[in-house]
C-alpha positions in Angstrom: 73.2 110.0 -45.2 72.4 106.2 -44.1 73.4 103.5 -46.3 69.8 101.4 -47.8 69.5 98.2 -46.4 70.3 97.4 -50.7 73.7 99.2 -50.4 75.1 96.9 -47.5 74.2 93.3 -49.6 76.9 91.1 -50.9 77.1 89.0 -54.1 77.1 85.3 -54.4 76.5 82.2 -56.5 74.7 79.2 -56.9 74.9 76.3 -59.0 71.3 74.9 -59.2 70.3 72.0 -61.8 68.7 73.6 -65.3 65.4 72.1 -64.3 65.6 73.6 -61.0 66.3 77.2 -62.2 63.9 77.5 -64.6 61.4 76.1 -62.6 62.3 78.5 -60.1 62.3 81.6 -62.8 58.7 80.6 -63.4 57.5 80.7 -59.7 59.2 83.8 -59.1 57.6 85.4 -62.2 54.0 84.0 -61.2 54.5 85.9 -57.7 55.5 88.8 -59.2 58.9 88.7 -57.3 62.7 87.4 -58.3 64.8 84.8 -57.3 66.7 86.8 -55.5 64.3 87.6 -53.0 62.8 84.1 -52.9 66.3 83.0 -52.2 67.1 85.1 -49.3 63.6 84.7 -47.9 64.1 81.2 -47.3 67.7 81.4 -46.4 66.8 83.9 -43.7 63.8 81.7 -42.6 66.6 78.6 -42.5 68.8 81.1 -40.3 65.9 81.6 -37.8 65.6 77.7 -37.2 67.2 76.2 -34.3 70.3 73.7 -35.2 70.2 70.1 -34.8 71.7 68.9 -31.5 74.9 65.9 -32.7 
């Protein structure tokens, strides 16, 4: 049997500012989605960006 994409992701953490967490909690709660997944949305979206040339 394959592995779910859910059974190959890793745990990590974040230190975000009170403010910024809750504010985040909300949003993810008013789209009907978690932080989780906003997270790793916009960390993938970051990934597929092309790096800055020094």
């Amino acid at each position: 049997m394959a592995k779910a994409e859910s059974d190959d992701k890793r745990n990590t953490s974040l230190r975000l500012s009170k403010k910024t967490l809750k504010a985040l909690k909300i949003r993810a709660i008013e789209e009907e989605t978690s932080v989780q997944k906003i997270v790793e949305q916009l960390i993938e979206a970051y990934l597929k960006t092309s790096r800055k040339k020094d």
